[in-house]
N, C-alpha and C positions, 0 to 999 in steps of 0.2 A: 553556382552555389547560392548566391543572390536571392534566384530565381525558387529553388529546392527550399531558402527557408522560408519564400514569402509563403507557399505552397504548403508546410507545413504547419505556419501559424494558422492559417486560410482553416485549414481544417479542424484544428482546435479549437477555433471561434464559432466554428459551423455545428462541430459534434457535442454532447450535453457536456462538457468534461466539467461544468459548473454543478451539477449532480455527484461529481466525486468529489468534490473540493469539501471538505471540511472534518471532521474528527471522528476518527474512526477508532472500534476496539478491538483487536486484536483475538483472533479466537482462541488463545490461552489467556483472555485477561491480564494478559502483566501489562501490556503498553497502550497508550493511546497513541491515535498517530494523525497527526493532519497532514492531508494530501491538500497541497496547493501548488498555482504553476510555480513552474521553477525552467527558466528561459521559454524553449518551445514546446517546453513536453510539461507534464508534472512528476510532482518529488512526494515524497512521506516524510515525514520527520517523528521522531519518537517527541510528546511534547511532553509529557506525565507518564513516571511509573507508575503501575498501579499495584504491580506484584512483579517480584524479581526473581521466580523459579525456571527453571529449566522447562521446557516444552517435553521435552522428551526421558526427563523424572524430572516431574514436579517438587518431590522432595528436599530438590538440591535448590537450594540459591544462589543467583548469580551473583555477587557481591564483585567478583571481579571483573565482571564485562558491565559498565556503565553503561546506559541506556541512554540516558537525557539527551539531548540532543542528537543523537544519532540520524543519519538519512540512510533509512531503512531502503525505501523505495526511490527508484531514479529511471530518469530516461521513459516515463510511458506517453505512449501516443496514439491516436484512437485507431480502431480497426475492426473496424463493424460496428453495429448496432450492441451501443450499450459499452462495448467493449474497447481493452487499453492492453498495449503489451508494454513491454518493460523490465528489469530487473530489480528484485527481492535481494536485500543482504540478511544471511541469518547469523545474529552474534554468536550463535553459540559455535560455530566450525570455522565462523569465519569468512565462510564462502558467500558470494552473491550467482545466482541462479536467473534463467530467462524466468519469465512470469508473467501470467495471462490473470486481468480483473474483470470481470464482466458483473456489473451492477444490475442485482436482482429485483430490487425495489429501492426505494428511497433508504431504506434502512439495513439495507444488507449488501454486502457485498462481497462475491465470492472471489477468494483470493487463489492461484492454481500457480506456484512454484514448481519447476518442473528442469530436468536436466534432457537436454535435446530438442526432444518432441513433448506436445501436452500430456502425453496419452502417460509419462514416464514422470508422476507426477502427484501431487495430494492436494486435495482442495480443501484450504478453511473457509468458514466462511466469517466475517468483520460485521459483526453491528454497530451504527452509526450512533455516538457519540451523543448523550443528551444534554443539551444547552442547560444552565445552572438556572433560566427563568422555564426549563419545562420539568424539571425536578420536582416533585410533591412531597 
């Protein structure tokens, strides 16, 4: 077991996973989320709301599912070039889902929630979050 986490660490040092570390927007705009490690894998975390509607009617507001601190994403670890599997929690049903990120460029990144297989599944995609000193 020992052996399996040093092995594990090994490869998140080795693979960019410092390309997905930091603040991401969510492709409905309500959340921002920074991904950073969290043990041997990395996490998401809800860090700011930005908008509190429903993904799926935007009309509704979520007023009763808190956001703020939420750890949306857990458990991802790298698995190919660019890419991280892992599981997505969606507040709004409740459930958490397998979930494939593969980082498109520095500024996007496409998020693929999916039940079983990928193929069974919808792709957002996340633009990267802009620091308050690149704000104009």
């Amino acid at each position: 077991m020992k052996r399996l986490s040093i092995v594990v660490l090994l490869l998140l040092l080795a693979s960019p996973a410092h390309a997905l570390s930091g603040r991401w927007i969510t492709a409905s705009g309500n959340l921002e989320i920074e991904i950073a490690p969290c043990g041997e894998a990395l996490c998401g975390t809800a860090v700011q709301v930005l908008n509190n509607r429903s993904m799926s009617n935007p009309n509704v507001q979520m007023a009763d599912r808190p956001a703020l601190g939420l750890k949306i994403l857990r458990d991802f670890t790298p698995d190919g070039d660019n890419q991280w599997r892992g599981y997505i929690y969606d507040r709004e049903n409740g459930k958490t889902y397998r979930c494939r990120m593969t980082l498109l460029d520095e500024n996007q990144l496409s998020v693929r929630p999916y039940i079983g297989i990928p193929l069974i599944g919808q792709t957002q995609i996340w633009r990267r979050a802009l620091d308050v000193g690149d704000q104009k």
